[in-house]
N, C-alpha and C positions, 0 to 999 in steps of 0.2 A: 661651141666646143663640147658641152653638156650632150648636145643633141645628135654628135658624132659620138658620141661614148655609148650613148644608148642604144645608135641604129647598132653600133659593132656588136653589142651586148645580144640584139633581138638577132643580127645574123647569126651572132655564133649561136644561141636554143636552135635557129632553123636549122642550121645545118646537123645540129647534133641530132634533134627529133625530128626532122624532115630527111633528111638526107644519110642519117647514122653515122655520123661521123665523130665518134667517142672521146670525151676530152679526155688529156693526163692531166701530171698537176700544175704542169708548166701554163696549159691552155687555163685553166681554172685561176692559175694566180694572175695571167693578162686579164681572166672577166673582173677580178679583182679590182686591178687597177685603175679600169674605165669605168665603176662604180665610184673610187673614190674622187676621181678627175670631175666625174658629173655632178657629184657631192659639191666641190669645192667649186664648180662653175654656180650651182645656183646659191651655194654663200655668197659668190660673187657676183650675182645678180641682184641678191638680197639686200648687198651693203657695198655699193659702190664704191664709198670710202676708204675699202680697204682692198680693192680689185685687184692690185699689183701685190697686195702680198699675198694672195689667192694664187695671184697669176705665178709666182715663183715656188711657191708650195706645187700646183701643177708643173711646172716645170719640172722639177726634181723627179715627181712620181711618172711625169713622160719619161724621163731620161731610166730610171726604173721596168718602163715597159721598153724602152728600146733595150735594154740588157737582157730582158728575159727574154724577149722574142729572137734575140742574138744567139742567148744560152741555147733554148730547146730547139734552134737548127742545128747550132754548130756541134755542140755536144748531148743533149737529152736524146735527138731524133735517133741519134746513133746507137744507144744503149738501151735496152730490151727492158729493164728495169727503173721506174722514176723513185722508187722508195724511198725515201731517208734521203731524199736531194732537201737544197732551200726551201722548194717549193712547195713540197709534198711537207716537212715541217710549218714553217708559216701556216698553212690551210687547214692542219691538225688543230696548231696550236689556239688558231682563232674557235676552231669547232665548227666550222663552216659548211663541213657535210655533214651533220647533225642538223646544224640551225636552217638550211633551207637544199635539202637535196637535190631538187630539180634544178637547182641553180652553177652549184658547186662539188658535186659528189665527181669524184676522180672513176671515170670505168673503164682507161686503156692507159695501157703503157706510155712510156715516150717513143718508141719503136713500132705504136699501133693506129699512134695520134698523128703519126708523120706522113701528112695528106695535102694533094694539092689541089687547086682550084683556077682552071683557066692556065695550067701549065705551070704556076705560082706554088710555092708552098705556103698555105696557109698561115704558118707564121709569120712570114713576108710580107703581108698585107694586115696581118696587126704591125708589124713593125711599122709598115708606113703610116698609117694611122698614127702610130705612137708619135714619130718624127712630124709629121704635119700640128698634132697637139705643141708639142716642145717650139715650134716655128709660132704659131699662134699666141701663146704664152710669151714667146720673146717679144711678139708684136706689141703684146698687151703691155708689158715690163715697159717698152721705147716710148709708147705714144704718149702723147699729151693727153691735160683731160679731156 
């Protein structure tokens, strides 16, 4: 699960520096979230012990990335401005394009950031991602040790 958080993290740099495809802040708070899911996967690798309550801390923050990726189709892609949303708070609030610009620095609107891939909206395919996590995590929640 860690190791899907990472590939989505290294697609999305490529496509922003390979391909110009400019995050807003909706895009910048899902790299967010797959930074903390991959956090909490190698706790959870760290200390088995406590796996399942990893796995439902991810959970949450899945369910998290399926809302934002919900939000910036349904309502961000639409509107010309991300300013002063959630998202664009949160990412201030942490200092986040301050503390590693290449990573998290907002440079296109939600209306500029609304790009597809393979017929796909980009968002779409972190959502799935998102949903596939949250399914994993349930796994993990069910099984035995």
């Amino acid at each position: 699960m860690g190791g899907a958080c990472i590939a989505a993290l290294a697609g999305a740099l490529v496509a922003q520096y390979v391909y110009d495809m400019r995050p807003c802040p909706w895009c910048i708070l899902q790299r967010v979230i797959y930074i903390l899911i991959a956090l909490l996967c190698l706790l959870a690798a760290a200390a088995p012990a406590l796996r399942k309550a990893f796995a439902a801390v991810v959970l949450v923050f899945a369910g998290l990335g399926v809302a934002s990726a919900v939000y910036q189709h349904v309502i961000a892609a639409k509107q010309f401005s991300c300013n002063l949303t959630l998202a664009d708070k949160i990412i201030t609030a942490l200092g986040l394009e301050t503390l590693m610009p290449a990573l998290f620095q907002v440079t296109a609107s939600c209306a500029e950031a609304a790009v597809s891939m393979l017929g796909v909206p980009f968002e779409y395919w972190s959502l799935a991602l998102f949903v596939l996590l949250a399914a994993a995590a349930l796994f993990v929640l069910k099984a035995g040790r």
